[in-house]
C-alpha positions in Angstrom: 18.0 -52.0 -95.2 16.3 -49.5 -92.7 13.4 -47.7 -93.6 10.1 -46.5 -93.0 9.3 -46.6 -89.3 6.0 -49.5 -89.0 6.1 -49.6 -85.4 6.2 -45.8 -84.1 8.1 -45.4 -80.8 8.4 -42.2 -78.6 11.4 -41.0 -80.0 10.9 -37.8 -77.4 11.0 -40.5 -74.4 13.7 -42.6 -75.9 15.7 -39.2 -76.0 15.1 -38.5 -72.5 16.6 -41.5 -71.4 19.6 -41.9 -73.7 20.3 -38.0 -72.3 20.6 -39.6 -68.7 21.5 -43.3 -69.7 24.0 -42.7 -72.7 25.0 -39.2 -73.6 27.5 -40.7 -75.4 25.3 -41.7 -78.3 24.3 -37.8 -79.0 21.1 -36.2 -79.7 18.7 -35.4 -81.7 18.3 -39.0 -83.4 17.0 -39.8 -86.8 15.2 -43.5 -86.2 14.4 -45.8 -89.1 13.3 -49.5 -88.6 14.9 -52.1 -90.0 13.0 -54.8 -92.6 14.4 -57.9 -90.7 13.6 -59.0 -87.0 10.5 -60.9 -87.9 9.5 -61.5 -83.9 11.3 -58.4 -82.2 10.9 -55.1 -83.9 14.0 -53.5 -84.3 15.3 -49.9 -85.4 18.5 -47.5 -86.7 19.4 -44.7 -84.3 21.1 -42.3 -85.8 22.9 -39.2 -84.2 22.0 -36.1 -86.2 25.7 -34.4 -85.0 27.8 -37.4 -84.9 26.3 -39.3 -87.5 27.1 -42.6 -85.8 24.7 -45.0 -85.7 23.3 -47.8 -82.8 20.5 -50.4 -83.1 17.4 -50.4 -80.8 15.7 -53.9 -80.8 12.4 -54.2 -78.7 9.7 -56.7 -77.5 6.4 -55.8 -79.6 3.7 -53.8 -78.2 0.5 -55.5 -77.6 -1.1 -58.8 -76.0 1.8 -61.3 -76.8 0.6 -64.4 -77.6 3.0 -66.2 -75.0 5.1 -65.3 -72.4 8.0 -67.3 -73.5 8.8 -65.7 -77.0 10.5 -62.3 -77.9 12.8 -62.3 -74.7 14.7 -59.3 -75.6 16.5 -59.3 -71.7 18.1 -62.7 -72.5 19.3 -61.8 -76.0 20.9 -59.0 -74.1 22.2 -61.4 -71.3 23.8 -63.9 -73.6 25.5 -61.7 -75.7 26.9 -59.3 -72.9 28.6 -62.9 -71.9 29.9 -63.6 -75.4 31.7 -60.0 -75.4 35.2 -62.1 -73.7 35.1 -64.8 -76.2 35.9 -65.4 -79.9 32.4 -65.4 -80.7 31.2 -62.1 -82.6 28.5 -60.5 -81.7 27.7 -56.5 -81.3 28.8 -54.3 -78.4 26.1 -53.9 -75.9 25.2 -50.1 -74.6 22.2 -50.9 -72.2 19.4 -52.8 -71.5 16.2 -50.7 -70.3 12.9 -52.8 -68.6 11.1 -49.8 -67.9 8.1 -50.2 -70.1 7.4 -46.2 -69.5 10.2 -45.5 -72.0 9.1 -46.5 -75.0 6.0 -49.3 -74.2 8.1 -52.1 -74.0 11.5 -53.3 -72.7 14.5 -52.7 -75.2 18.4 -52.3 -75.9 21.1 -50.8 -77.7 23.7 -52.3 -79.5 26.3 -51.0 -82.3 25.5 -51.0 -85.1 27.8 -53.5 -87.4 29.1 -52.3 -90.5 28.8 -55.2 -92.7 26.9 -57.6 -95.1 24.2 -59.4 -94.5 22.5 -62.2 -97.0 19.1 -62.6 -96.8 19.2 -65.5 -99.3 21.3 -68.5 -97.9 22.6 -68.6 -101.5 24.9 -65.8 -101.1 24.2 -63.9 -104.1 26.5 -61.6 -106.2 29.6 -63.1 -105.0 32.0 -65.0 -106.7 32.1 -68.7 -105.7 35.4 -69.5 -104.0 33.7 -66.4 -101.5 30.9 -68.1 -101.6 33.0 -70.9 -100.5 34.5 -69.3 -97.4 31.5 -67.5 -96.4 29.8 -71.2 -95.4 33.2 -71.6 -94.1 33.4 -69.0 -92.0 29.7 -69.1 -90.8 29.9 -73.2 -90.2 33.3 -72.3 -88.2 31.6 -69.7 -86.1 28.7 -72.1 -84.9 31.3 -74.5 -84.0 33.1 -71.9 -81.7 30.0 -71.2 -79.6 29.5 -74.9 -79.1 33.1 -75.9 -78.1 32.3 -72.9 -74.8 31.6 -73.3 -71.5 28.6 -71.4 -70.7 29.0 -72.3 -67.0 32.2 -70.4 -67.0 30.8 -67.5 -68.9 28.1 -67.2 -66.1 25.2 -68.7 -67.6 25.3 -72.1 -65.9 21.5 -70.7 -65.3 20.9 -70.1 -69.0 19.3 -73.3 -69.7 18.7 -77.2 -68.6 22.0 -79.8 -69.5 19.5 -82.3 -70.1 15.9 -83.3 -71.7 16.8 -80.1 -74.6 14.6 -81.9 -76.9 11.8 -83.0 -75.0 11.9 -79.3 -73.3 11.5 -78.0 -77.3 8.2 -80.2 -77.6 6.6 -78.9 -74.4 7.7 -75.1 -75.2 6.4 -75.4 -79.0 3.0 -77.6 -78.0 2.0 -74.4 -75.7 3.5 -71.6 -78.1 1.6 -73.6 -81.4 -2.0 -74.0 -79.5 -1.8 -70.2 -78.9 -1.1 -69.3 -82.5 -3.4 -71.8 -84.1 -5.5 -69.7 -82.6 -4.8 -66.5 -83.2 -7.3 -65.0 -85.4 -7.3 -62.7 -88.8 -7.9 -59.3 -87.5 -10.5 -58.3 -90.2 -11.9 -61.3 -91.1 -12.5 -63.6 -87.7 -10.4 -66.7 -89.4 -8.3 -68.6 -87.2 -4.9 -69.2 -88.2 -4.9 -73.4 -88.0 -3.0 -76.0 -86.8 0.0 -77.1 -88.1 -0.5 -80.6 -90.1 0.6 -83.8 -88.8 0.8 -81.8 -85.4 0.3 -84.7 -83.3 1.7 -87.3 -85.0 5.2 -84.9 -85.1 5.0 -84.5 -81.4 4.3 -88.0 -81.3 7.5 -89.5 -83.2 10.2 -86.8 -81.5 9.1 -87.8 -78.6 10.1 -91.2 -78.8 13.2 -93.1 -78.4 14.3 -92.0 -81.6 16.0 -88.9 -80.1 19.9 -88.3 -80.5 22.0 -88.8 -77.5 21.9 -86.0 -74.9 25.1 -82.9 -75.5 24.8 -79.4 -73.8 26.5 -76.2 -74.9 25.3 -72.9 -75.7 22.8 -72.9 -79.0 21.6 -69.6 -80.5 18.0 -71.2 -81.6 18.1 -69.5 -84.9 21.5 -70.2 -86.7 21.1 -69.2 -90.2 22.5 -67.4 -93.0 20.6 -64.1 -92.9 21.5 -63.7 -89.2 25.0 -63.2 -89.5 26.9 -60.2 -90.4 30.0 -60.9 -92.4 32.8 -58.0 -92.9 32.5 -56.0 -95.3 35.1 -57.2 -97.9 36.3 -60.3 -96.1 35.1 -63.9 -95.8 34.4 -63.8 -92.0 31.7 -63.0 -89.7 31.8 -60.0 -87.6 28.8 -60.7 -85.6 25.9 -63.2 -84.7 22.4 -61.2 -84.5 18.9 -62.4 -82.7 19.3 -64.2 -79.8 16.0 -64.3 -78.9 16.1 -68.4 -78.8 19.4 -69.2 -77.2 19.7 -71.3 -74.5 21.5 -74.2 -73.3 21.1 -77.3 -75.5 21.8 -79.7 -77.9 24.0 -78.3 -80.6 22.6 -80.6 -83.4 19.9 -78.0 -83.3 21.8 -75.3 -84.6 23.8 -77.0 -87.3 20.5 -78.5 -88.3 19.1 -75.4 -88.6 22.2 -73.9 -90.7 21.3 -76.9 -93.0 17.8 -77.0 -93.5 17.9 -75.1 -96.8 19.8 -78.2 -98.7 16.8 -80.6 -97.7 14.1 -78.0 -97.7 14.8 -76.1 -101.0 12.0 -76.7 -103.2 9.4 -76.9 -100.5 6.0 -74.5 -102.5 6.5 -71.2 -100.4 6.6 -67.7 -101.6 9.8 -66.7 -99.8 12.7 -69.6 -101.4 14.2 -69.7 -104.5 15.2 -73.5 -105.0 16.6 -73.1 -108.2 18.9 -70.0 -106.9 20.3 -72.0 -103.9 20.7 -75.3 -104.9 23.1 -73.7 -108.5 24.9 -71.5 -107.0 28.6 -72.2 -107.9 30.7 -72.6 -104.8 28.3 -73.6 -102.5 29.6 -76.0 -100.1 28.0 -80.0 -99.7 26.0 -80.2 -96.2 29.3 -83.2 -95.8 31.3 -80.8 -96.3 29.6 -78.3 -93.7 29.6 -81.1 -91.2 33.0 -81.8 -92.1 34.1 -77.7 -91.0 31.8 -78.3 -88.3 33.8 -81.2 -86.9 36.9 -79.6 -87.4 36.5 -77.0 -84.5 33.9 -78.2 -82.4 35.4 -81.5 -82.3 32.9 -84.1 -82.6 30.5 -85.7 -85.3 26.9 -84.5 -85.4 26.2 -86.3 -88.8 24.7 -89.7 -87.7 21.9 -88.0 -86.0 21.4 -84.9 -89.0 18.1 -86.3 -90.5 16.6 -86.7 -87.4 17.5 -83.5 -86.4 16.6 -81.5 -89.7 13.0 -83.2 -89.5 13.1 -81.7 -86.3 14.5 -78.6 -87.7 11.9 -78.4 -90.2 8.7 -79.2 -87.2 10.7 -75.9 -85.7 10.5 -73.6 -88.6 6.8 -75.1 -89.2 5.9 -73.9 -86.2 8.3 -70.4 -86.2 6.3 -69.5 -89.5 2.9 -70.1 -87.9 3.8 -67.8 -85.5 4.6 -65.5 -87.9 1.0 -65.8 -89.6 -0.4 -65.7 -85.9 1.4 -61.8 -85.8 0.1 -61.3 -89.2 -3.4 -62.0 -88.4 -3.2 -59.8 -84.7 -1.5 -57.1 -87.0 1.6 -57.3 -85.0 4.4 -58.5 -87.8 7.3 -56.4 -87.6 8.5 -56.9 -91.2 6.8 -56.3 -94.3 7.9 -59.6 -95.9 6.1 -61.5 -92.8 3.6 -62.6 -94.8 5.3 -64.5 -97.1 7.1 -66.4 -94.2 3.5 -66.8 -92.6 2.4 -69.0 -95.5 5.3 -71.5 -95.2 4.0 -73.1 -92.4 2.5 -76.0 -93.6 4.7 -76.6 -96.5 7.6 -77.3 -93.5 5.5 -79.3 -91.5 4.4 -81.9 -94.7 8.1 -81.8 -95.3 9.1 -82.5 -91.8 6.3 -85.6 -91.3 6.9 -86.7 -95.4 11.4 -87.1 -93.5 10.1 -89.1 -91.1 8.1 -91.4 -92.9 10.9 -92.0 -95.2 13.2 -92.8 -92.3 11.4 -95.0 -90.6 10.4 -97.6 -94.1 14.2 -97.6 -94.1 14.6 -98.3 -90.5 12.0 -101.2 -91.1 13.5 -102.5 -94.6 17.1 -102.3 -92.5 15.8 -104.6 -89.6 13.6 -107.0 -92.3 17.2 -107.6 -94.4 18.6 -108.3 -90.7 16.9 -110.8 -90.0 17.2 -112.6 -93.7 
């Protein structure tokens, strides 16, 4: 899972700070980067004489291409607040700002000692696990929701109102950055994502679900979970970067999206492999898990919000080709994501369309 290090840091300078910051962790360290964190680079410390092991994760050196992505200090924030709950996520060691370190703000977590699926199939298990697994992750989700972030100190964490429409303003400034980003060697521009307008356009209608707050990690998904190592449960929720306070559709949405998006053209999903695999749950079922502990019914607003969902991840992936292009990807398999882009976003606008001719053949038979 770790390798090769892409993204040389000063190990020497990191050094000198865990020796004043956090003895405890013991030196000399042997650092290998990890293959996932496609926005924040992020790295395996390990203690040559204890052999234990921590996880660095960093903003990327460089130009960023806006000011509101890779926000490694409220990852850190977020999930120092989740440490008193029954929501897993990773011990937290410290959180350093001072770019003089090692170029960039970073911090240190454990490191979790468990599995992680990359494919939201769940390979190589059998499927009553496979079962549980989407259980257990679906069940997770639904405990951060049913908190109170106000109580956990965050009532400054995010806006209780207008999530949506705050979304479209954060992604319409993040998406005319990257479209422009340009290929480092050969001068192309990256593009807009299709439909762009017309997508902005239609969520920002009155077609929007009614107005919830909780806590929302922004990325809910499979591959961002760490499940114990022999059990059906999850031991921890990894990459914050997104969370905030909003609408929790977006996250179960999000959990989703593989069932509607499947056999979308891209180089990184394996329709056939998800959609077959014994034991995987129905997304009514999901919703039905969902329900159970969070305690209310997301399901008569799902396909607005997995258009949405799928608009998100359109414009995620073009952010990933934008990092690409600047040469600043932190995983090898970025380029791959980087060409999903526009499949997700004629998916997302092809939803739509179908939703609204049955909105319009519903109101015709109404009024027969």
């Amino acid at each position: 899972m770790a390798g090769l290090v892409r993204h040389p840091i000063d190990i020497h300078s990191l050094e000198i700070y865990l020796a004043r910051q956090l003895p405890q962790v013991g030196l000399p360290l042997e650092v290998k980067q990890f293959g996932f964190g496609q926005s924040n680079p992020t790295y395996q410390l390990t203690s040559v004489s204890t052999k234990r092991r921590y996880v660095l994760r960093k903003k990327p050196a460089g130009k960023l291409l806006s000011k509101a992505a890779h926000k490694v200090e409220r990852e850190y924030r977020i999930m120092r607040a989740l440490e008193t709950t029954d929501v897993p996520v990773p011990k937290l060691y410290c959180l350093c700002q001072d770019e003089s370190v090692i170029g960039t703000p970073f911090y240190i977590m454990e490191f979790l000692d468990g599995r992680i699926f990359e494919d939201a199939a769940i390979p190589n298990v059998p499927a009553p696990e496979r079962t549980q697994l989407w259980r257990a992750a679906t069940q997770t989700l639904a405990k951060l929701h049913r908190l109170d972030h106000a109580k956990l100190g965050l009532h400054d964490f995010g806006k209780s109102n207008g999530f949506y429409n705050r979304q479209l303003a954060t992604w319409t400034q993040i998406c005319g950055a990257q479209e422009k980003a340009k290929d480092a060697d050969t001068g192309e521009a990256v593009g807009r994502i299709p439909h762009f307008e017309e997508l902005v356009g239609y969520f920002s209608s009155g077609t929007q679900p009614r107005d919830r707050a909780t806590l929302v990690h922004g990325d809910y998904k499979i591959d961002n979970l760490v499940f114990h190592p022999t059990e059906p449960w999850v031991v921890g929720i990894l990459d914050w970067e997104m969370s905030t306070v909003g609408h929790p559709l977006s996250d179960l949405a999000g959990l989703l999206l593989p069932y509607y998006t499947a056999r979308l053209q891209t180089s990184y999903f394996r329709a056939d492999a998800f959609l077959s695999a014994p034991g995987l749950p129905s997304p009514q079922m999901v919703m039905q898990w969902y329900r159970g502990v969070a305690g209310w019914d997301l399901q008569p607003d799902m396909e607005w919000a997995v258009a949405f969902a799928a608009f998100r991840s359109a414009a995620i992936c073009q952010g990933i080709a934008a990092r690409v292009a600047t040469r600043q990807a932190s995983s090898p398999q970025a380029r791959n994501y980087a060409d999903a882009f526009r499949p997700f976003a004629d998916f997302a606008w092809g939803m739509i369309q179908r939703r609204e001719r049955r909105h319009e053949i519903g109101e015709l038979g109404a009024k027969l």
